[in-house]
C-alpha positions in Angstrom: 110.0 58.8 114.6 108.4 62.0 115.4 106.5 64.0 112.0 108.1 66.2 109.3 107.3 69.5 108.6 108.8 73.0 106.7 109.7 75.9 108.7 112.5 78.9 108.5 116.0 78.4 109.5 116.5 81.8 111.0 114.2 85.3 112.0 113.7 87.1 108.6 112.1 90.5 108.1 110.4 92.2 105.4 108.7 96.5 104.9 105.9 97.0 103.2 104.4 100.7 102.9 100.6 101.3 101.9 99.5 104.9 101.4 102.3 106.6 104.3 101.7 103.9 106.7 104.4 101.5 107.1 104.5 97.6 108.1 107.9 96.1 109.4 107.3 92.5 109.2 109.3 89.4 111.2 109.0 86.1 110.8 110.8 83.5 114.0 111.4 80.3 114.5 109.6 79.4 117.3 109.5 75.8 118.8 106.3 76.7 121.8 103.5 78.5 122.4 106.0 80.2 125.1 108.6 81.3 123.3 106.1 82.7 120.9 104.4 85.2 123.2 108.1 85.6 124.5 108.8 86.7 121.2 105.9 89.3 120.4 106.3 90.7 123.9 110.1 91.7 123.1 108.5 93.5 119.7 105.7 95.1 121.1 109.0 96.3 123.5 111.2 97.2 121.4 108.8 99.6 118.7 106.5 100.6 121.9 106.2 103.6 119.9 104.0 102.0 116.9 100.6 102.2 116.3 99.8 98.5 116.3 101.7 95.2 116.8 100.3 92.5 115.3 100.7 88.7 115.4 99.7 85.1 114.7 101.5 82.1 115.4 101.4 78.2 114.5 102.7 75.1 116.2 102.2 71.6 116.0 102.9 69.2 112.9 99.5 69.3 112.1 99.4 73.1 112.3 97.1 72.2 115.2 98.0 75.2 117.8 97.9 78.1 116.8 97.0 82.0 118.1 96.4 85.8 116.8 96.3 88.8 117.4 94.8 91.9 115.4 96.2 94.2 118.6 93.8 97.4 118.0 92.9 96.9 114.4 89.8 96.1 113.3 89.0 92.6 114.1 90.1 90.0 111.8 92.2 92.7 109.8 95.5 91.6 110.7 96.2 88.8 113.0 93.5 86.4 110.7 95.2 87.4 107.7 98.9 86.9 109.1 97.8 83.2 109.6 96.4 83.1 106.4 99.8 83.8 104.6 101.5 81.0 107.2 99.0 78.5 106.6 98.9 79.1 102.3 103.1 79.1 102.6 102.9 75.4 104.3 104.6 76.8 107.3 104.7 75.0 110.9 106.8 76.4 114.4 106.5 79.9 113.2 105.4 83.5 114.6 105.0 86.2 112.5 104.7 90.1 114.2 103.5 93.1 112.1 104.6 95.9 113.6 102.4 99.2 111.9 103.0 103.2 111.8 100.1 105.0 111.1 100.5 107.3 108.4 97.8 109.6 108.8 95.7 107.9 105.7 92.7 105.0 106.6 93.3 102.0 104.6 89.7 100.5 105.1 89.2 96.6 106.3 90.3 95.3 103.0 93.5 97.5 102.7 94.2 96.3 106.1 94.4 92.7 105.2 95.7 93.0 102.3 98.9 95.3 103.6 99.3 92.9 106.2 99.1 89.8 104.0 101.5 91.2 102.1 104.4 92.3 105.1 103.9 88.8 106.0 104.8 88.0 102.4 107.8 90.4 102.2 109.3 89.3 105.5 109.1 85.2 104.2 110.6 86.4 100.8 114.0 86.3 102.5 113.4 83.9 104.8 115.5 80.5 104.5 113.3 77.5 104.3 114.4 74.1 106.5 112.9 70.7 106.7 112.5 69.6 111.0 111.3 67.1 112.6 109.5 66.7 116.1 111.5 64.2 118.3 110.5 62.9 121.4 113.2 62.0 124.6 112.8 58.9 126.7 114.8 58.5 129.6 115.1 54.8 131.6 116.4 54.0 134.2 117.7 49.8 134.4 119.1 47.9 137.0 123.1 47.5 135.9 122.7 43.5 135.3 120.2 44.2 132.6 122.2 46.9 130.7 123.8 44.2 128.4 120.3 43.0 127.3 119.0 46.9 127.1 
């Protein structure tokens, strides 16, 4: 049997807004490293006109892969602090993008993790929790007088 662990059922979304600026938060399924980049590549595409798009991923039952980004900001203002919130809600074979628009006001290195701790927060708020497991597919291959035994 492969191991157990919590992730969402389906993408979920969350705003938060910190002195004008405003964070659109996303939270995905995601079941590789792959699909993950796959996934923060179509964001950064598809609000191309934000200031910042932010990320962090984890994979592995162990929460033993896993990958950042603080795209612009300050380091370890964002992408850190996006793991942070995936890690302390027990989540595994999840990516989480932040996508910011600068509202003209600087929020400081702690305002910055703190807003984007908290978009990560909003967008898991609605976010449907499901139990998986990791399986593993074996293929072989027998001669036909042996298939009785197998």
């Amino acid at each position: 049997m492969g191991s157990q662990y919590t992730t969402i059922a389906a993408p979920s979304e969350g705003v938060y807004r910190e002195k004008m600026s405003r964070f659109l938060a996303f939270a995905f399924p995601v079941s590789t490293a792959d699909e993950a980049k796959a996934t923060v590549k179509r964001m950064a595409n598809e609000y191309h006109d934000a200031r910042h798009v932010c990320w962090g991923y984890i994979l592995g039952a162990d929460g033993n892969e896993y990958l950042s980004s603080d795209n612009g900001e300050p380091s370890g203002t964002a992408g850190r602090p996006i793991l942070s919130v995936l890690e302390g809600a027990d989540l595994d074979h999840i990516c989480a993008a932040v996508v910011r628009y600068f509202g003209g006001t600087l929020l400081g290195t702690g305002g910055l993790v703190r807003a984007y701790s908290d978009a990560v927060k909003t967008a898991l708020e609605t976010a449907v929790l499901g139990e998986a497991r990791t399986m593993r597919h074996y293929s072989l291959t027998v001669p036909y007088a042996l298939s009785g035994r197998i």
